[in-house]
Every structure is written in structure tokens, then in C-alpha cells.
C-alpha positions as CSV (number, residue, x, y, z in Angstrom):
1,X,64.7,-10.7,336.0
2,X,66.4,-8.9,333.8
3,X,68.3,-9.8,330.5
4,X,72.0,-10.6,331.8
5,X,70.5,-12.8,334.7
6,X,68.3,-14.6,332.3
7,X,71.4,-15.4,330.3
8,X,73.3,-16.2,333.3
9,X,70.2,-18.8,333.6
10,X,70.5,-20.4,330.3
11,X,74.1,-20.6,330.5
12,X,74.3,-22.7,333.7
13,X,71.2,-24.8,332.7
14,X,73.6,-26.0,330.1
15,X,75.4,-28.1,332.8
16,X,78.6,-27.4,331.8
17,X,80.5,-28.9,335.0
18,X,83.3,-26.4,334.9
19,X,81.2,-22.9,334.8
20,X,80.5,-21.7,337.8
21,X,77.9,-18.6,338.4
22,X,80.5,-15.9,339.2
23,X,82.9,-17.1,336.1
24,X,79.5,-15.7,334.1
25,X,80.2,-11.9,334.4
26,X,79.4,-9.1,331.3
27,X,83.1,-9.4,330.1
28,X,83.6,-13.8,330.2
29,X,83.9,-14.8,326.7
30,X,82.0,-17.7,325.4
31,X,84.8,-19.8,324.0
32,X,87.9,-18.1,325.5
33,X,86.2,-18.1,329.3
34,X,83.7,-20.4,329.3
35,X,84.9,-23.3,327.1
36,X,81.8,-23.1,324.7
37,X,82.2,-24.8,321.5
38,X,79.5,-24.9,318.2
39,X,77.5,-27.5,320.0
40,X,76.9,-25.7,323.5
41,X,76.3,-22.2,321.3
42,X,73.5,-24.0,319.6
43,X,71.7,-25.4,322.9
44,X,71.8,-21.8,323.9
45,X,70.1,-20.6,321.1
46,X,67.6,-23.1,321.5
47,X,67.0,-22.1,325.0
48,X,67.8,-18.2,324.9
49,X,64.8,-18.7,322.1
50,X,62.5,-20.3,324.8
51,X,62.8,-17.9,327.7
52,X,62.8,-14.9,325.3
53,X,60.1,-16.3,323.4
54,X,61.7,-15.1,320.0
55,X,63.2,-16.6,317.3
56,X,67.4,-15.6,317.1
57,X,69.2,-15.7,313.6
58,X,72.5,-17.8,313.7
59,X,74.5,-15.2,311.9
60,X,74.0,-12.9,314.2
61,X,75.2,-15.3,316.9
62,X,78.1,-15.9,315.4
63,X,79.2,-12.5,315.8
64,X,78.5,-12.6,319.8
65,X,82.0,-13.2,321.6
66,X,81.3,-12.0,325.2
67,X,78.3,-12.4,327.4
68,X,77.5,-8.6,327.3
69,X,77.3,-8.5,323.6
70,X,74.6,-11.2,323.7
71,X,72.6,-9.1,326.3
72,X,72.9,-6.4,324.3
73,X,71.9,-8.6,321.4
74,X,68.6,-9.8,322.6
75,X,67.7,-6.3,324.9
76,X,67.8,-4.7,321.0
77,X,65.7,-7.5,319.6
78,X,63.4,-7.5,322.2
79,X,63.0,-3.5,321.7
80,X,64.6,-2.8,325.5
């Protein structure tokens, strides 16, 4: 499974009821596109943490706006 599908994962797991599968694409924004707020980007720092079996620093997540930048992210922490 690679990186973006595992994020893909994570992000529907949340259960947000208005995210569908195909509105999870590279370019979808996490606030602007998928109506994330502080709460829902922690939960998926808890559970990117647990399927990448690594430990993420906030700061950096704060700086991740759109789903490819957070593949990119953890593929460069992971040493892909």
C-alpha cells in the first residue's frame, strides 16, 4: 500500500461524514477541502503515527496544507 493510500486510510477512518474517498486526491486541502479543524489534525497524527509506526513532530504538521505535502512528509521521514 503505498504512502498516499495509507493516508487516504487514516483520513476516512476519521469518520468524517462529509469526506468521501474521491474528495481525498494529492491536491484536497485539509481545512479548505476537507473541513479539518485542530481536533481532527490531531486524531490524524495519532493515527498516521500508528500505521507509520513513527513518531511525527506537531510543528512540522502544522506546515502541511494539502494531502500531497503530508505524503511527501512522511515518505521523507520514513527515508522513501
Amino acid at each position: 500500500m503505498s504512502t498516499f493510500d495509507k493516508v487516504r486510510a487514516i483520513i476516512l477512518e476519521l469518520g468524517k461524514k462529509n469526506i468521501t474517498p474521491e474528495m481525498i486526491t494529492p491536491e484536497a486541502r485539509f481545512v479548505e477541502d476537507l473541513g479539518f479543524d485542530s481536533l481532527n489534525m490531531t486524531e490524524t497524527l495519532v493515527l498516521g503515527e500508528a500505521a507509520f509506526s513513527t513518531s511525527f513532530d506537531l510543528k512540522d504538521l502544522q506546515k502541511l496544507f494539502t494531502v500531497a505535502m503530508a505524503v511527501d512528509y512522511i515518505d521523507k521521514k520514513l527515508g522513501k
